[in-house]
Residue frames as qw, qx, qy, qz and C-alpha x, y, z in Angstrom:
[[0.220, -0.845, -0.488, 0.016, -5.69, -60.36, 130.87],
 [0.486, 0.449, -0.220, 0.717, -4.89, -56.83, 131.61],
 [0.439, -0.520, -0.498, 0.537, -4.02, -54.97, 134.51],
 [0.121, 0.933, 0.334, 0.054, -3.95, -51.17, 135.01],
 [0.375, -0.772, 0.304, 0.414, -0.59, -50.90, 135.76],
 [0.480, 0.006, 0.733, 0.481, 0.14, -52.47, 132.31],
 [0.410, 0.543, 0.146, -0.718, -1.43, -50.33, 129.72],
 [0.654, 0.325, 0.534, 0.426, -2.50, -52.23, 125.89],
 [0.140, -0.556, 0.351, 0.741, -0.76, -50.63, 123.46],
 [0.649, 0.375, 0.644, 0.152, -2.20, -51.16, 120.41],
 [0.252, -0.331, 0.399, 0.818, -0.50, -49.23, 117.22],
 [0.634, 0.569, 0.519, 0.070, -2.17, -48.06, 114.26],
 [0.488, 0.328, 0.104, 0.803, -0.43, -45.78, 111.38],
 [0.234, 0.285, -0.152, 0.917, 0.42, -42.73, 111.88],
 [0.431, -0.672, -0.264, -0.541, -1.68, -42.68, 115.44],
 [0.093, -0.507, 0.739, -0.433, -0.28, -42.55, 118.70],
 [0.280, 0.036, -0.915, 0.288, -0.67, -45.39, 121.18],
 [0.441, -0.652, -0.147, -0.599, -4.40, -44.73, 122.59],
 [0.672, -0.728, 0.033, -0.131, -3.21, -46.17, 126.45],
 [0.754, 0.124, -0.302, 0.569, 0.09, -45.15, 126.48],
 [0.390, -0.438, -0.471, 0.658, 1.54, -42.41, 128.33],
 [0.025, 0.867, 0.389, -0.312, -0.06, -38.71, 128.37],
 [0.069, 0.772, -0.263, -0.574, 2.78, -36.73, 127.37],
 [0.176, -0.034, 0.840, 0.513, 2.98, -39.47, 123.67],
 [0.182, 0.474, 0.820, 0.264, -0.44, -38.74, 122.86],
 [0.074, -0.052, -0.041, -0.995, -2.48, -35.59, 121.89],
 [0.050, 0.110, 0.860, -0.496, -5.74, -36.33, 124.22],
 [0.569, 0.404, 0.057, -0.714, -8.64, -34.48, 122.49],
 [0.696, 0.335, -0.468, -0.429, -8.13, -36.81, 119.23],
 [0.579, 0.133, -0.795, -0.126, -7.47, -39.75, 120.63],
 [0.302, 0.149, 0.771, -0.541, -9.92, -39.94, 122.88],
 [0.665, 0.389, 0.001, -0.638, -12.43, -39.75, 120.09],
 [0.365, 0.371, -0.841, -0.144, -10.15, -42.52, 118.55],
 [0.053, 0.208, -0.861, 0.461, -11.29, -44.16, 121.47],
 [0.501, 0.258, 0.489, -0.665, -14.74, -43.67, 121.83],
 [0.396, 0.586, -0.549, -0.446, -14.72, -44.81, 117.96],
 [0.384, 0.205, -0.899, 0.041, -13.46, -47.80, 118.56],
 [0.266, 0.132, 0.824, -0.483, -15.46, -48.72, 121.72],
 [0.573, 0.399, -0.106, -0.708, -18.45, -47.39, 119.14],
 [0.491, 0.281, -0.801, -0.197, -17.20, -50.76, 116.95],
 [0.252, 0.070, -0.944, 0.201, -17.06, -52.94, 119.25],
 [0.348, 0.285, 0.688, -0.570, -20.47, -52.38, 120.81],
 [0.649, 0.467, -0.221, -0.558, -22.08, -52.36, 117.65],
 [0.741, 0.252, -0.622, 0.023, -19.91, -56.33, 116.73],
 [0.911, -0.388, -0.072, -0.115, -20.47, -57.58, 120.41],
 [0.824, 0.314, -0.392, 0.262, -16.68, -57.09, 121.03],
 [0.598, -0.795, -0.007, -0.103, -16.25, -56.83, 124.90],
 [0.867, -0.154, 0.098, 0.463, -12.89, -57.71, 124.94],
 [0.314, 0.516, 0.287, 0.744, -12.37, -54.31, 123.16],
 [0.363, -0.784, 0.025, -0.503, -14.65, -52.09, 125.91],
 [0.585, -0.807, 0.041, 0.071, -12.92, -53.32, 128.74],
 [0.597, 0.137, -0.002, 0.791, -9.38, -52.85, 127.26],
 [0.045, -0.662, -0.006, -0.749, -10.31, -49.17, 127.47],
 [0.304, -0.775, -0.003, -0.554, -11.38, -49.13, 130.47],
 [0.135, -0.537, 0.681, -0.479, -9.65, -49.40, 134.53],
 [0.484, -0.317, -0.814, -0.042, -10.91, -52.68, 136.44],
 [0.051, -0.483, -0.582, 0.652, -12.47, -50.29, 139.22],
 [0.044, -0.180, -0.310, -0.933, -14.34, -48.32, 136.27],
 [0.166, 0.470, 0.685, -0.532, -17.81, -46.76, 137.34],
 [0.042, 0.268, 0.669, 0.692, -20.73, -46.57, 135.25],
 [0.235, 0.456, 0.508, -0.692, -24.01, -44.62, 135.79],
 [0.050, 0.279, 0.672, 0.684, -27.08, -44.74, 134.02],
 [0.130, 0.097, 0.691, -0.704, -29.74, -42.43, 135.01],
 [0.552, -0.213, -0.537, -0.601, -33.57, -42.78, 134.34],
 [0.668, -0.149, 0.450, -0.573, -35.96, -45.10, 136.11],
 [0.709, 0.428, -0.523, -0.201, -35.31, -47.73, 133.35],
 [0.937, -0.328, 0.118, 0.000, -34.46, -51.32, 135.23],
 [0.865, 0.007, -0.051, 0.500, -31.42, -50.83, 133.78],
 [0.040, 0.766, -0.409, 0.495, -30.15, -47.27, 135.44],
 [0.844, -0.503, -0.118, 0.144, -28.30, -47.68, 138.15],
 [0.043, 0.855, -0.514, 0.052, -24.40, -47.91, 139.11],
 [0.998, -0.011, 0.019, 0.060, -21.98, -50.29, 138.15],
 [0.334, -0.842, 0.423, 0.018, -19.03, -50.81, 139.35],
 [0.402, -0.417, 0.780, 0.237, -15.70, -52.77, 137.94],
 [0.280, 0.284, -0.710, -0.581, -15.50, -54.43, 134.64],
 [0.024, 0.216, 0.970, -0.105, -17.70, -57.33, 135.78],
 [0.265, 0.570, 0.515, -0.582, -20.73, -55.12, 136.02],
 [0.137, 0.589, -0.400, -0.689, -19.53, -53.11, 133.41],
 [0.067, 0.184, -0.848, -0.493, -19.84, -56.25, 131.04],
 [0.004, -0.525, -0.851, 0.036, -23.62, -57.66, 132.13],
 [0.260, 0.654, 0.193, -0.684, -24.56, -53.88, 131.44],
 [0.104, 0.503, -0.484, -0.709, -23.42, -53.66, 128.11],
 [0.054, -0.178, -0.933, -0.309, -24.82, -57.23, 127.00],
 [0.057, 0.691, 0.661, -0.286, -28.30, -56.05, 128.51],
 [0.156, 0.650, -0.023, -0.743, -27.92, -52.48, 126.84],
 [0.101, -0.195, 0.849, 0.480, -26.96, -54.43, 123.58],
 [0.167, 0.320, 0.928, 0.094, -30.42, -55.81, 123.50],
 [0.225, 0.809, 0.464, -0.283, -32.13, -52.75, 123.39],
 [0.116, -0.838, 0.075, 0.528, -29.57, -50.15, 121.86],
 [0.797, 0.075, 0.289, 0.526, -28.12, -49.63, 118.55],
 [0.335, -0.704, 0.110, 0.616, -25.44, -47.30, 118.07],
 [0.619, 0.701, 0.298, 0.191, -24.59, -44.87, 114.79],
 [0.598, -0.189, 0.080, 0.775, -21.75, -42.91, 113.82],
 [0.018, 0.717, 0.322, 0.618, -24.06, -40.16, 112.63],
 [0.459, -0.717, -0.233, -0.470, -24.77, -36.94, 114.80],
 [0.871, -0.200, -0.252, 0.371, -21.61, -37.29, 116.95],
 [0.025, 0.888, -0.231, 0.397, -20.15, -34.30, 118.91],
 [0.833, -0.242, -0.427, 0.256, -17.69, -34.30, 121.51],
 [0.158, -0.893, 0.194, -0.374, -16.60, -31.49, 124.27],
 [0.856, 0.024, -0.444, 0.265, -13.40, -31.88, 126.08],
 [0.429, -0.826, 0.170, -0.323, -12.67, -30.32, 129.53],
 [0.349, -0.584, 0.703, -0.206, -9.03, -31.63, 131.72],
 [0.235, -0.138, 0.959, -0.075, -9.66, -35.36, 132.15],
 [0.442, 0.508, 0.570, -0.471, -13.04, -35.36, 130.86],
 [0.050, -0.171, 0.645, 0.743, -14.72, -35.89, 127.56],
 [0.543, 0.360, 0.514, -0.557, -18.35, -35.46, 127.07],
 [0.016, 0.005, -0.773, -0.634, -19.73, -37.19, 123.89],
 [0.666, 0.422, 0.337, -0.515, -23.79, -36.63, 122.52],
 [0.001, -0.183, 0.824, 0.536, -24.68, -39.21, 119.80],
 [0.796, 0.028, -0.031, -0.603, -27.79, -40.45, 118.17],
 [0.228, -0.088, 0.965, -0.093, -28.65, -44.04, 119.32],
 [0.578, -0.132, -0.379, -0.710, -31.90, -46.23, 118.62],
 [0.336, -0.101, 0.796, -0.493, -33.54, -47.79, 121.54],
 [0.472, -0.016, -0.699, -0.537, -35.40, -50.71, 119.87],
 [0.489, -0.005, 0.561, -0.668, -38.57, -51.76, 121.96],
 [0.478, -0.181, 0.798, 0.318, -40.64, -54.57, 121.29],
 [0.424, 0.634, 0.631, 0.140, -42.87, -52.25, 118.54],
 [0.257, 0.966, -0.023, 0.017, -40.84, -49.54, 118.20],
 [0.663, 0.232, 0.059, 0.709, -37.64, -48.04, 117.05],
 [0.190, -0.950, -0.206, 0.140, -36.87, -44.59, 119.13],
 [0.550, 0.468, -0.031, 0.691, -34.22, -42.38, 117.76],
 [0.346, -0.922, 0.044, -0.167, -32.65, -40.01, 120.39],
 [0.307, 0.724, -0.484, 0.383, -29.30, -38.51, 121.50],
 [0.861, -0.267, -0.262, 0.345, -27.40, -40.30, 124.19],
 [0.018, 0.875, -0.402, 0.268, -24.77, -38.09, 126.35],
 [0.881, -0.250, -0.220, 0.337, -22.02, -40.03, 127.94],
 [0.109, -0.932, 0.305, -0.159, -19.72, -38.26, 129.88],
 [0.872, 0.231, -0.324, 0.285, -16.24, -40.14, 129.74],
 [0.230, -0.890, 0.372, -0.131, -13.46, -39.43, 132.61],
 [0.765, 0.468, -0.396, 0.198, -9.93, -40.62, 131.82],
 [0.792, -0.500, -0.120, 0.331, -7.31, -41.91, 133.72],
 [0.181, 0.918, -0.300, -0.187, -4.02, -39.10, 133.45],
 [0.390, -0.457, 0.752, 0.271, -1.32, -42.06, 133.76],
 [0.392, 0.126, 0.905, 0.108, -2.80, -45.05, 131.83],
 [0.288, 0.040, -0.615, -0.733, -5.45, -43.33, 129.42],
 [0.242, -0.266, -0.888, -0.286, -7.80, -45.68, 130.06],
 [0.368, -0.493, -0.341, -0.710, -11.51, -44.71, 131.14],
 [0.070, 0.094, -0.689, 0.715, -12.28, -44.37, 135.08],
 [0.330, 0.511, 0.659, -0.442, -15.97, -43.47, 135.21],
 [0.022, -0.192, -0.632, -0.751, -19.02, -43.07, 132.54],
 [0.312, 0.294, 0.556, -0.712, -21.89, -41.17, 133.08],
 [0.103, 0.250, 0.801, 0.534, -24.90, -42.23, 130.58],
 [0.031, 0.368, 0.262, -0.892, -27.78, -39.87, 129.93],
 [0.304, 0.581, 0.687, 0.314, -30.68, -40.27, 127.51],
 [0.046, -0.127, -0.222, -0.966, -31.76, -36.78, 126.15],
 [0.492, -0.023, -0.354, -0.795, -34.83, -38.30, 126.51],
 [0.116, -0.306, 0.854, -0.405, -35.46, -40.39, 129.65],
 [0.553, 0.093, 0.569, -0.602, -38.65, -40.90, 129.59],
 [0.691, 0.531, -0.352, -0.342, -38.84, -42.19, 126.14],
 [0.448, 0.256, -0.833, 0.199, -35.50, -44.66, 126.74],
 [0.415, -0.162, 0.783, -0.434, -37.01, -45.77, 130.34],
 [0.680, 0.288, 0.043, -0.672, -40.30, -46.62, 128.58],
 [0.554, 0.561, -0.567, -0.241, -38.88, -48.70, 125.88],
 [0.033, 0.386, -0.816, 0.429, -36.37, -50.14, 128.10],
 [0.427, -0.050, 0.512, -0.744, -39.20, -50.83, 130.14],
 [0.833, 0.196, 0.283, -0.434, -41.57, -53.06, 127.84],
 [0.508, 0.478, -0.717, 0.011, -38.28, -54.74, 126.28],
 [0.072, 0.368, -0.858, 0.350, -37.99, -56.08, 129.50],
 [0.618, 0.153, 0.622, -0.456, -41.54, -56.91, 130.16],
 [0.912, 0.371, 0.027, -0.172, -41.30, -59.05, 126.66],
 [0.953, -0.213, 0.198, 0.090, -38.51, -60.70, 127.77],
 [0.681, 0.685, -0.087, 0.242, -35.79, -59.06, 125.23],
 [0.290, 0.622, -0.537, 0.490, -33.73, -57.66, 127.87],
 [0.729, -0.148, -0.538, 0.396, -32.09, -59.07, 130.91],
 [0.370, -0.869, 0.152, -0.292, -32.00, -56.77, 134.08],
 [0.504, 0.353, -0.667, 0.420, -27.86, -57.20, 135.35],
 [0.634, -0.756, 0.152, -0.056, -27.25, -58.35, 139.35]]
């Protein structure tokens, strides 16, 4: 298991260390490296991958009215969101921008929010904030472009049983 004082190193060619130390790594690209990869692994169910990235006190926020906005807190939440977003969400590598401000890294992508008779294409904003020592992700705001559309969905996934509502 890891800790935060222990960052995973995990090499790839000629790419720096994505949670080593600040001044070994040129932060704009390999934080996309990063979001990338978390991109994988929520797309192949590989949690073991999203919370390596991220702190064990990380804070998520999702806002909407959707049973699943809210705020979660520590990797434990963090992981019964993601399996409950899983059921509704699937992620593409199309339509991917990314703005990068100090610690901060704001990423709009197109998602599809799969309900249980539709299929809703719309941008997603997440707003990533990094640790400065460790790299690794601290808080995530989530943001539909389109709230009322993703609550909806969201909304009659769960009232046919597709998605789970985390406590």
């Amino acid at each position: 298991m890891w800790t935060d004082r222990e960052p995973l190193c995990r090499q790839a060619p000629r790419r720096a260390c994505r949670w080593g130390k600040v001044k070994d790594i040129e932060l704009g690209t390999d934080r996309e490296a990063i979001f990338a990869d978390l991109l994988a692994a929520f797309g192949n169910h590989d949690y073991e991958t999203i919370r390596a990235a991220m702190r064990s006190d990380v804070v998520l926020v999702l806002l909407g009215t959707s049973p699943l906005a809210g705020t979660y807190r520590g990797v434990e939440e963090l992981d019964r969101f993601v399996v409950a977003l899983r059921a509704v969400l699937d992620t593409g590598r199309h339509q991917v921008s990314f703005t990068h401000q100090g610690n901060q890294m704001i990423v709009r992508h197109q998602v599809e929010v799969h309900g249980p008779q539709h299929v809703a294409a719309m941008i997603l904003r997440q707003r990533f904030e990094f640790d400065p020592v460790s790299g690794k992700i601290t808080s995530i705001t989530v943001e539909p472009e389109d709230r009322g559309l993703f609550d909806y969905v969201v909304q009659t996934a769960l009232t046919e049983g597709r998605v789970t509502v985390p406590s």
